[in-house]
Phi, psi and omega in degrees: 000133189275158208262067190273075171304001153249002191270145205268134195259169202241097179268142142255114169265114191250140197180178190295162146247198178321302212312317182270115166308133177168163152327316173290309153349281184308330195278292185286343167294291195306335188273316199298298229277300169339286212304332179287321156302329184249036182090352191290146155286108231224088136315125180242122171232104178279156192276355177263128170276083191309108158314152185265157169330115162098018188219359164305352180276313167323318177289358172278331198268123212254344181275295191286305139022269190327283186301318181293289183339301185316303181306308194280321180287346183258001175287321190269009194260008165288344176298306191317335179304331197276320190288124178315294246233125149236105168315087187260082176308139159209155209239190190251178156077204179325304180306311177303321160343267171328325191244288195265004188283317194324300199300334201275342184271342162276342179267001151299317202289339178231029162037076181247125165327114171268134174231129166252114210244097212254138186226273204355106197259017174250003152339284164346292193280349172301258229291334186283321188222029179255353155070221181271011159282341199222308184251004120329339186282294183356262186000329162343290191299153162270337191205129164248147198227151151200156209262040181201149169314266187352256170355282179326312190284332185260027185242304183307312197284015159251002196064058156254125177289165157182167174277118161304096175240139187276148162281174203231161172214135189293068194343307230261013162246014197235148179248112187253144187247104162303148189258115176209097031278166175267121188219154240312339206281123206266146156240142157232163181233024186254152193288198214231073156236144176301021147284341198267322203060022180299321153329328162308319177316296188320281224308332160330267171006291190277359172285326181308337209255340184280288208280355207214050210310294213313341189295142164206153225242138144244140162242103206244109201171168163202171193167157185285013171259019199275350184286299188288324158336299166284348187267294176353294164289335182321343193283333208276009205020219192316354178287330164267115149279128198238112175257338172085197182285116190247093181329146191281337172304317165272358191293260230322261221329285167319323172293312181293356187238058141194173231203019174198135177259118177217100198248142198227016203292170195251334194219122187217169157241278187199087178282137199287317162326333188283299183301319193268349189274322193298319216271351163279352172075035155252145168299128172273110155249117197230157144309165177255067158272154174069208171281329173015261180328308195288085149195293210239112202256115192320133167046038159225339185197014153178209191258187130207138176228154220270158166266178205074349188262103178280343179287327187285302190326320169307322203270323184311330198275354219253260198358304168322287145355266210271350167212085158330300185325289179295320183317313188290342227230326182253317169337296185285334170309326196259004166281313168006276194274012187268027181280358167285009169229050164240187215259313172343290210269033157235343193326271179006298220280327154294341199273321181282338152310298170298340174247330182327117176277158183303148178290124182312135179356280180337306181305300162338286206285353181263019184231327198278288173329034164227311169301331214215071171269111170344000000 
């Protein structure tokens, strides 16, 4: 790709699309919207392929699912010939196969700058045991970005370099508010897969909930844990709410009509849910998993309990509780600060990816010692 540092570049971005909720959804709609702002020409190709008409039944058949989508989605990476730039999410396991290996070989193939954009917080176990499923594809990339130190560190302890880009949140849709007075209404915003631990949540809650008759839980989310979920709660009746899948348009509103924030996941990275709870003025109570700590700094800018522990997690909330004050006082410390996860203070940092030719030897191994420090 020839290297016209003033010339507005023609990117393709490949990633979930809205239909799915989740962090990464959200992530790449926002970079799309940025990249457009500031001229860049902005392809969007989603990796869930929209079935043509009469073909909706097939989305029930989960194999056959898998393949026509798979078919249609490598049908549509023919967009890529037009592009400087191909921009790829990628999750870990089966999915990385399937969404980003497809994209980075065609856009190898059309001799496009590949950027592989690593979200996972199961890296670690990707890369120890999937062999020769995951690192010959790497190899792929002109750059792997992936939006945490925490990340960063455990792609060096395969001797991978890689970039630190922050995930990013959109401020100007969200309203922040104190919560003043604070009152009891606990949110969670993780899907329903067994990394999130949202049971954990529950059972947080309902210790929360012995002391706090008046507290009540919404969960927002969807996932194949959502069966076992509801049986989970059933003890608590009407106090636990299942809002089900919440469109990235409506998360302010839903954030604004509740006053405690509560994430219990086991396994993490750098949750977007996290960010949007800071930009809303709720107090955060989370594991410390993942980049986590480095996002929410214990009893400075939220709560963190060890993970697995529902009883600590409980106490972050009864802590909220019993001194508003402060609880209000680590909210605003942590609005404070998100403007390092706005779109300003990372542009640079997409713009040097994206024009950069790869880093010389020297650079590498000195991104890997920075990542990975003894």
């Amino acid at each position: 790709m020839p290297n016209h540092p003033h010339r507005p570049l023609r990117v393709a971005l490949v990633a979930a699309s809205p239909d799915i909720v989740g962090g990464q959804g959200v992530q790449a709609q926002a970079l799309v919207e940025a990249l457009r702002h500031d001229g860049h020409e902005v392809s969007f190709i989603p990796i869930d392929v929209e079935f043509a008409h009469g073909l909706g039944w097939v989305k029930g058949i989960r194999g056959v699912r898998t393949v026509l989508n798979e078919l249609l989605y490598s049908a549509s990476l023919t967009r890529l010939a037009s592009v400087d730039v191909v921009h790829a999410f990628s999750a870990s396991y089966w999915s990385f196969l399937l969404a980003p290996v497809p994209a980075m070989l065609v856009g190898r193939l059309f001799n496009a700058r590949v950027v592989l954009h690593y979200h996972s917080g199961e890296a670690d176990d990707h890369l120890s045991h999937w062999g020769p499923f995951v690192h010959p594809w790497l190899r792929l990339a002109h750059d792997i970005v992936v939006p945490s130190a925490y990340l960063a560190r455990v792609f060096a302890g395969h001797g991978y370099s890689t970039r630190v880009i922050p995930n990013i949140v959109d401020v100007d849709r969200f309203v922040f508010r104190e919560r003043t007075p604070l009152r009891p209404r606990v949110v969670s915003t993780r899907n329903l897969d067994p990394y999130y631990r949202v049971d954990l949540a529950i059972d947080a809650f309902a210790r929360f909930k012995t002391a706090v008759p008046a507290a009540t839980l919404t969960i927002a989310g969807y996932g194949r844990e959502e069966a076992r979920l509801r049986e989970h709660a059933a003890p608590l009746g009407a106090s636990v709410r299942f809002v089900g899948k919440v469109a990235p348009d409506a998360m302010p509103a839903l954030l604004d009509d509740h006053d405690l924030f509560l994430n219990a996941s086991t396994l993490d990275n750098q949750p977007v849910s996290i960010l949007e709870a800071f930009a809303a003025g709720l107090p955060v109570v989370s594991s410390d998993v993942g980049d986590i700590p480095a996002m929410v700094r214990h009893d400075q800018t939220g709560f963190l309990a060890p993970a697995g522990d529902a009883a600590a997690l409980s106490e972050g909330l009864a802590s909220a509780w019993r001194n508003p004050d402060a609880a209000r006082a680590r909210a605003r410390r942590a609005a404070e600060e998100i403007g390092k996860f706005s779109w300003p203070a990372v542009r640079s940092a997409w713009a040097d990816t994206y024009r950069t030719a790869e880093l010389d030897d020297d650079q590498r191994v000195n991104q890997i010692a920075i990542a990975n420090p003894r």
